[in-house]
C-alpha positions as CSV (number, residue, x, y, z in Angstrom):
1,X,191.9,216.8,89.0
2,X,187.8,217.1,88.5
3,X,186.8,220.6,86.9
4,X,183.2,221.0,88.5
5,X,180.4,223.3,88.5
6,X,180.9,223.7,84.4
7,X,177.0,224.5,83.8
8,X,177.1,226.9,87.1
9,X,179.7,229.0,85.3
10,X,177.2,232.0,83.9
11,X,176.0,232.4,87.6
12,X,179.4,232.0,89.0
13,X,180.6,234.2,86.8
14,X,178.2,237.1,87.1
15,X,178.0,236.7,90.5
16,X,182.1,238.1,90.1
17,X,181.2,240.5,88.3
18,X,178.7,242.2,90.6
19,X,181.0,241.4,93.5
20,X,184.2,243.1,92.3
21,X,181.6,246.2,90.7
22,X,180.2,246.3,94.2
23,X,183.9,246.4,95.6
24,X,185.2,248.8,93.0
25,X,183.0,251.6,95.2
26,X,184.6,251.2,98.6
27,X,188.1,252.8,99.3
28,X,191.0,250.3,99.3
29,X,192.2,248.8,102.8
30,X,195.8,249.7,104.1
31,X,198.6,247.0,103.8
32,X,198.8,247.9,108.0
33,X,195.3,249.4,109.6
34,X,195.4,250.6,112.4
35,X,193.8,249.2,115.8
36,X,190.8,250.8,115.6
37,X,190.1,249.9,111.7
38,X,191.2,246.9,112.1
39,X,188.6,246.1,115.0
40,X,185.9,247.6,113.0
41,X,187.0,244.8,110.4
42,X,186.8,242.5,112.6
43,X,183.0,243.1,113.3
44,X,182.3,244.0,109.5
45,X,184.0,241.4,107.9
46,X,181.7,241.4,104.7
47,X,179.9,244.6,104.6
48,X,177.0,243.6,106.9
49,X,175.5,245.4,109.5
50,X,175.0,242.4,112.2
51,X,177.4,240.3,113.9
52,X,176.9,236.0,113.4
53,X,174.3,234.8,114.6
54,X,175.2,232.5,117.7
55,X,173.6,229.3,118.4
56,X,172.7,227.8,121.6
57,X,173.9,224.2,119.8
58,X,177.3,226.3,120.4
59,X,179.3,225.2,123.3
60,X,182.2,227.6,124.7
61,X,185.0,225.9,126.0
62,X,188.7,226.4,126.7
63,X,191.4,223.5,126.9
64,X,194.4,223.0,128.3
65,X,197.2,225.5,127.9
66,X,194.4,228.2,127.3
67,X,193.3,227.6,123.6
68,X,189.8,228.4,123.2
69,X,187.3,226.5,120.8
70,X,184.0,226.3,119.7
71,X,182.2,223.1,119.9
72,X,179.4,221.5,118.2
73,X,177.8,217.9,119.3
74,X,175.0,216.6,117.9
75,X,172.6,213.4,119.3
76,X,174.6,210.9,117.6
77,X,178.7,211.4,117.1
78,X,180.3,209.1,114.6
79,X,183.1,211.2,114.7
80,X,184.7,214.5,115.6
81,X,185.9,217.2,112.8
82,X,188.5,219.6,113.9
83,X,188.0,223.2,112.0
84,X,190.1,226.3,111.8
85,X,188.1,229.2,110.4
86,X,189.8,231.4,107.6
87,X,190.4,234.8,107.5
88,X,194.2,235.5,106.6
89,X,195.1,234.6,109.9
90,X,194.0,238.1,111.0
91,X,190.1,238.2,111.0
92,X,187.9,235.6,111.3
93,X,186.9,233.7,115.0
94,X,185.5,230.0,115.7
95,X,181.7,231.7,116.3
96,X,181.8,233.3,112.8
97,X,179.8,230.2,111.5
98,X,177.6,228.5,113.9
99,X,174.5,227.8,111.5
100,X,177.2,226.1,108.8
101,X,179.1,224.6,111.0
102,X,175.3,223.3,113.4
103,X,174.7,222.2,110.3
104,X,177.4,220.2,109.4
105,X,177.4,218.2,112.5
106,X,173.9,217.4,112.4
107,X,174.1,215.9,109.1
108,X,177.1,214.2,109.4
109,X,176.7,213.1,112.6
110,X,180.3,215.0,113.5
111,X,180.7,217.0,117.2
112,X,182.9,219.7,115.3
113,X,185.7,221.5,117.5
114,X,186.3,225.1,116.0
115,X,189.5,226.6,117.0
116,X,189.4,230.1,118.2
117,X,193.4,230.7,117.1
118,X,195.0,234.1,118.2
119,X,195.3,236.3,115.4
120,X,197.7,238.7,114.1
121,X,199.3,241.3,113.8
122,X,198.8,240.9,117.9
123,X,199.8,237.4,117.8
124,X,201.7,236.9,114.6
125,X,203.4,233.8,113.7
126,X,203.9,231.0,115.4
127,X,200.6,231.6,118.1
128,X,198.3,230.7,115.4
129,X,199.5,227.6,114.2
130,X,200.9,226.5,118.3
131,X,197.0,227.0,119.3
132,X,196.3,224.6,116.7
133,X,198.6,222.2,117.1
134,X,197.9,222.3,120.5
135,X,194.0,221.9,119.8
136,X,195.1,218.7,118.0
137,X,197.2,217.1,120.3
138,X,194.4,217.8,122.9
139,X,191.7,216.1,120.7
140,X,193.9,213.2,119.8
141,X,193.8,212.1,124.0
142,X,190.4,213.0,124.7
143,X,188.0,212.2,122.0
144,X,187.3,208.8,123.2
145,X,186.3,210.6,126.3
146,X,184.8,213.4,125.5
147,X,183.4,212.3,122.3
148,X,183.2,208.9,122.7
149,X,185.3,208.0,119.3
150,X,188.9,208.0,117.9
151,X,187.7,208.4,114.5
152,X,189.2,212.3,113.6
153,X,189.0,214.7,110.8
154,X,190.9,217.7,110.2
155,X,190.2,220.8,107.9
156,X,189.1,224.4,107.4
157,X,188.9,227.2,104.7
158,X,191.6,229.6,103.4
159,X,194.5,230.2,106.1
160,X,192.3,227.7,108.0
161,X,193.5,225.2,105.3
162,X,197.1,226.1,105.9
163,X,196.6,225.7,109.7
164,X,195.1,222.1,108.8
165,X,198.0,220.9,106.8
166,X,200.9,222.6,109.5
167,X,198.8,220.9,112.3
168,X,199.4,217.4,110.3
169,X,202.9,218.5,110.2
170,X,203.7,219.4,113.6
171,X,202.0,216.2,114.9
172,X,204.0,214.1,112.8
173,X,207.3,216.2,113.3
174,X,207.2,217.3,116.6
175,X,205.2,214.4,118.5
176,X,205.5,211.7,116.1
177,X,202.1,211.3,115.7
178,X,200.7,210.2,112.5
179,X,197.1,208.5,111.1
180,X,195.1,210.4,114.1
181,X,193.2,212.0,111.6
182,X,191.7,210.3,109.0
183,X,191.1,212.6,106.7
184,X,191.8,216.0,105.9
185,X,189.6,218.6,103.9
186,X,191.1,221.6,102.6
187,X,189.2,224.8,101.3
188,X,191.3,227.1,98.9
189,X,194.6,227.7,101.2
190,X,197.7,229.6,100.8
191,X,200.1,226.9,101.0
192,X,203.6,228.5,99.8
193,X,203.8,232.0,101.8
194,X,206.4,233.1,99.4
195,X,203.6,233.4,96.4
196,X,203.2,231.1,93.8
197,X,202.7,231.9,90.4
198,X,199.1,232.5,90.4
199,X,199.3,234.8,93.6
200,X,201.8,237.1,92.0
201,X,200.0,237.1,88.6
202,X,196.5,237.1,90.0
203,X,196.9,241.6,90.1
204,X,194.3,244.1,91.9
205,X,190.9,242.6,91.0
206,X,188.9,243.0,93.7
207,X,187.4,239.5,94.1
208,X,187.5,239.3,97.7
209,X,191.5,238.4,97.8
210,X,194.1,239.5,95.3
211,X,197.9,240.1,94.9
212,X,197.7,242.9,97.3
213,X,195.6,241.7,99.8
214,X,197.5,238.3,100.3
215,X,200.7,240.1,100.6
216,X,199.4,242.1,102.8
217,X,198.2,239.1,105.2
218,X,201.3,237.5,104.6
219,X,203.2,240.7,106.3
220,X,201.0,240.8,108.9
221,X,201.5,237.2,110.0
222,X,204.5,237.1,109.6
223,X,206.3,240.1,110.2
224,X,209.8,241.1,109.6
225,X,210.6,237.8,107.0
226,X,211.7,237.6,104.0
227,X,210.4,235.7,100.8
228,X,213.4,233.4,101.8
229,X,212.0,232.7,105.4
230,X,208.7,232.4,103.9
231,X,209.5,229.1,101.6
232,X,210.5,227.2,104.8
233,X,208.5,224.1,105.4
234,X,207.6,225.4,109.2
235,X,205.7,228.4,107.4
236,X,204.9,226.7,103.6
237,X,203.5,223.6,104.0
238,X,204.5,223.1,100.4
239,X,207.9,222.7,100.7
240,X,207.3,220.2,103.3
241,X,207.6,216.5,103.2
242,X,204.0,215.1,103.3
243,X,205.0,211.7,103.6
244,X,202.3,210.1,106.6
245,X,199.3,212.5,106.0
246,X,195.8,211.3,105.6
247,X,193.3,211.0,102.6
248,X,192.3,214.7,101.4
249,X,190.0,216.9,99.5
250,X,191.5,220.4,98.0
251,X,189.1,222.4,96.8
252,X,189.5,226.1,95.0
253,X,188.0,228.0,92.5
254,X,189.5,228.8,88.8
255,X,188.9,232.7,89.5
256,X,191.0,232.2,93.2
257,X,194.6,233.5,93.1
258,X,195.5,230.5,95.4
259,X,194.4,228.2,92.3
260,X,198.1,227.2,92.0
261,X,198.4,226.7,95.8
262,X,196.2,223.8,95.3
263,X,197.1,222.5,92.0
264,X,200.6,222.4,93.4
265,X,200.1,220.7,96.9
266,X,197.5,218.2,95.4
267,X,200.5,217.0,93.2
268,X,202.9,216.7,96.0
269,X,199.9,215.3,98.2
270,X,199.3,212.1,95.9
271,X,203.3,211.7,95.2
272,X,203.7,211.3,98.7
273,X,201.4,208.2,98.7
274,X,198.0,209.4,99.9
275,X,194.8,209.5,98.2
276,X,193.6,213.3,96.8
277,X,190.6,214.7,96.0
278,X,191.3,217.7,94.1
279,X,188.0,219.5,92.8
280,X,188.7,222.8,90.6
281,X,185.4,224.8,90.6
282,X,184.7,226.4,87.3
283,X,184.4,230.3,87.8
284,X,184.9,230.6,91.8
285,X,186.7,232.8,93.2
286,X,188.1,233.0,96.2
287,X,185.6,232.6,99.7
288,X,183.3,231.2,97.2
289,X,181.3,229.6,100.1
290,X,180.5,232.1,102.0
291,X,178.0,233.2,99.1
292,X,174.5,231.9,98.3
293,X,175.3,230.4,95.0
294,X,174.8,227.4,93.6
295,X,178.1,226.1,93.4
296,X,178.1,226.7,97.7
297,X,175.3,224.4,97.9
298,X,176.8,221.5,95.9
299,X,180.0,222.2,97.3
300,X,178.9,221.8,101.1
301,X,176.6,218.8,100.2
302,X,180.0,217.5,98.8
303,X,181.8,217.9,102.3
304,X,179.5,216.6,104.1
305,X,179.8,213.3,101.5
306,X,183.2,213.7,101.7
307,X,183.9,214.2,105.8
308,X,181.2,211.2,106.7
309,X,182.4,208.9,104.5
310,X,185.9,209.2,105.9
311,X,184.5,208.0,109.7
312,X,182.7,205.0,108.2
């Protein structure tokens, strides 16, 4: 484990403060909103006033069996990155990010493949997690012909992260498919869906996610289980056997209440025999990316290191 960002902490830390004062002032959500909140959610996300900007660079495209994606290709493709965007599995779509994710491609030379995954509480558990493993499977036969290269990453941010690692899963359980994907990078997930430690301790603070708001997600995803249901390996990756998966970076913030979700699966990660990354972020909280701090900066210049490195 790396603690990083140690001499970012004042601005990290401030940047909290004015965050959760900021959220203190807006009335708190409903475990279930209805269809009309819920939609205005959707296209309010974080308190602005615009939708994402989309970017011509943005190609729309759907594959077979239906699943819709997001593509990105720039001039030269080493490689191809397959994302799923976060959200907790109920907001969130594959255009939310086009200038990060533009981005990304162009400097590491990566066509990027952005999932558009149903979301719930329409589509709860499994439609998420079958669009993505269908997404794979999809991109395992065709990148050498639509991409021109075998050489495959897999990753994404928050329930993106979980999608990531049950894609890996599925692949190796269900098709018996294993070292597609060469690497897999992982942005502060909720890996055990029955709460660990840090979850159930982390209490209301209103830093973007919190006790209540991930148990709330959790409901809404999967509706109708029980914290029993919840621990299996098909739902919490971290009671799964990870024997087979690629090299990984986990990354999550000290101030996240999925700290332990990281801490924990980066353990089991490197005792099932693959390389891990694990970088702790000193004073982030949760989403931290999505923010103009400093720490968002080094951390993207560090997955771009991290993702081009993997296709050399």
């Amino acid at each position: 484990m790396t603690l990083t960002d140690e001499d970012c902490l004042p601005e990290t830390l401030a940047f909290n403060e004015q965050f959760e004062a900021a959220a203190a002032s807006r009335p708190v959500r409903a475990q279930a909103p209805s269809a009309a909140t819920l939609a205005l959610l959707r296209r309010n996300r974080l308190g602005g006033d615009t939708p994402p900007v989309r970017l011509p660079h943005g190609q729309d495209r759907v594959m077979d069996g239906g699943v819709k994606v997001r593509v990105f290709v720039p001039d030269r493709v080493d490689g191809v990155y397959l994302h799923f965007h976060g959200g907790g599995w109920v907001f969130g779509s594959a255009d939310g990010q086009d200038e990060r994710l533009w981005r990304l491609a162009e400097q590491t030379r990566l066509a990027v493949v952005s999932v558009d995954y149903r979301l719930a509480p329409e589509h709860p558990f499994p439609a998420g997690p079958d669009d993505c493993e269908a997404a794979a499977r999809w991109l395992v036969e065709h990148a050498p012909s639509e991409f021109g290269t075998e050489r495959l990453l897999i990753g994404g941010e928050s329930a993106g992260a979980h999608l990531g690692v049950l894609t890996l899963l599925r692949l190796r359980d269900r098709h018996g498919i294993t070292g597609a994907f060469r690497a897999a990078h992982l942005l502060f997930g909720p890996y055990d869906l029955s709460m660990t430690p840090s979850q159930r301790s982390f209490g209301t603070r209103r830093l973007l996610s919190n006790t209540d708001t991930i148990r709330g997600s959790y409901e809404l995803f999967t509706p109708g289980m029980g914290e029993e249901q919840r621990r299996s390996p098909e739902v919490s990756p971290l009671y799964a056997e990870l024997a087979g998966l690629p090299p990984a970076r986990i990354v999550v913030g000290t101030e996240d209440p999925l700290l332990d979700d990281s801490l924990f699966l980066a353990a089991r990660w490197q005792a099932a025999g693959a390389p891990v990354r694990l970088d702790v972020v000193a004073g982030a909280m949760h989403g931290f990316t999505l923010f103009p701090l400093t720490v968002t900066e080094r951390h993207l210049r560090r997955e771009r290191d991290f993702l081009a490195s993997a296709c050399r």
